[in-house]
N, C-alpha and C positions, 0 to 999 in steps of 0.2 A: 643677372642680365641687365645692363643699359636701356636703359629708356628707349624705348622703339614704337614708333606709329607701323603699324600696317592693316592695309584697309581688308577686310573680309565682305564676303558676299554673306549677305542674309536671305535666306529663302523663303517664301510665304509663307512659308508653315512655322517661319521662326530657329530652324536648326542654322548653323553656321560650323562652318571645318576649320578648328585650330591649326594652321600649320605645324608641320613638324619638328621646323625651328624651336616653337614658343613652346610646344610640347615638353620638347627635351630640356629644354631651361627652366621649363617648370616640374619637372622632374615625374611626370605623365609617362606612364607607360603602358598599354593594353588600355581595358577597360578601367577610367579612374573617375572620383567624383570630384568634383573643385565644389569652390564657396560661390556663389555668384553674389555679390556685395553691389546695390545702386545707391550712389549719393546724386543728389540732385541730377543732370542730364551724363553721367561718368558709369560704368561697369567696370568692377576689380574682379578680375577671375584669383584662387587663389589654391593653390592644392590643399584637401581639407588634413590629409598629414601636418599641412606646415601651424593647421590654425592649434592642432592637437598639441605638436610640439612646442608653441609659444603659451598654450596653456599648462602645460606641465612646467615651463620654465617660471612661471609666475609662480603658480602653486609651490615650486621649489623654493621662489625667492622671499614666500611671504610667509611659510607654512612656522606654525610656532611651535610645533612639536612634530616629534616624528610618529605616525598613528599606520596604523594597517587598514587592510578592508574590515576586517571583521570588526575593530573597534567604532571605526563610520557604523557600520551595519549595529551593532549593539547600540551605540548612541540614537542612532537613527529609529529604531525599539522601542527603546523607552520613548521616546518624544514622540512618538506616534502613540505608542499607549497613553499619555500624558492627554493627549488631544482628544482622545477618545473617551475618557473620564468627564474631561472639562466640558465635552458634549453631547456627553448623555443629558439623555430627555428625561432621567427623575432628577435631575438640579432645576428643571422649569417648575412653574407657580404649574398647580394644575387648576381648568375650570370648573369649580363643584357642578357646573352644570347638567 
């Protein structure tokens, strides 16, 4: 979609109706959740599909090996058991008190 200003009514309560133009360009269909994004006085609505899809495309373009769930999930395992070693409370001084 082209860059478009179009003014929307805000109502006290804070709801506002996306037209159904912006909808469909935004690829909005039935009940959908977008990104709500504020930079400084600006709102970027965004479909949260697209933010998923441009994160998978990262993940694709930077990933250095090819790993499964279960390999995340095992590594993940042990470095949780790892943490939980290094934070046990018999590695503290105890107070002979």
């Amino acid at each position: 979609m082209a860059t478009q200003s179009i003014d929307i009514k805000v109502a006290s309560n804070g709801r506002m109706i996306l037209p159904a133009s912006v909808r469909k360009a935004m690829g909005l269909h039935g009940d959908a959740k977008v990104i709500l994004t504020v930079e400084n006085d600006e709102v970027r609505l965004s479909p949260i599909g697209h933010g998923v899809s441009r994160a998978q495309a990262i993940y694709r373009e930077h990933a250095k090996q090819a790993r499964s769930i279960d390999d995340f999930l095992s590594d993940r395992k042990a470095e949780a058991a790892t943490e939980a070693v290094e934070a046990s409370p018999s590695d503290q001084p105890r107070d002979p008190a």
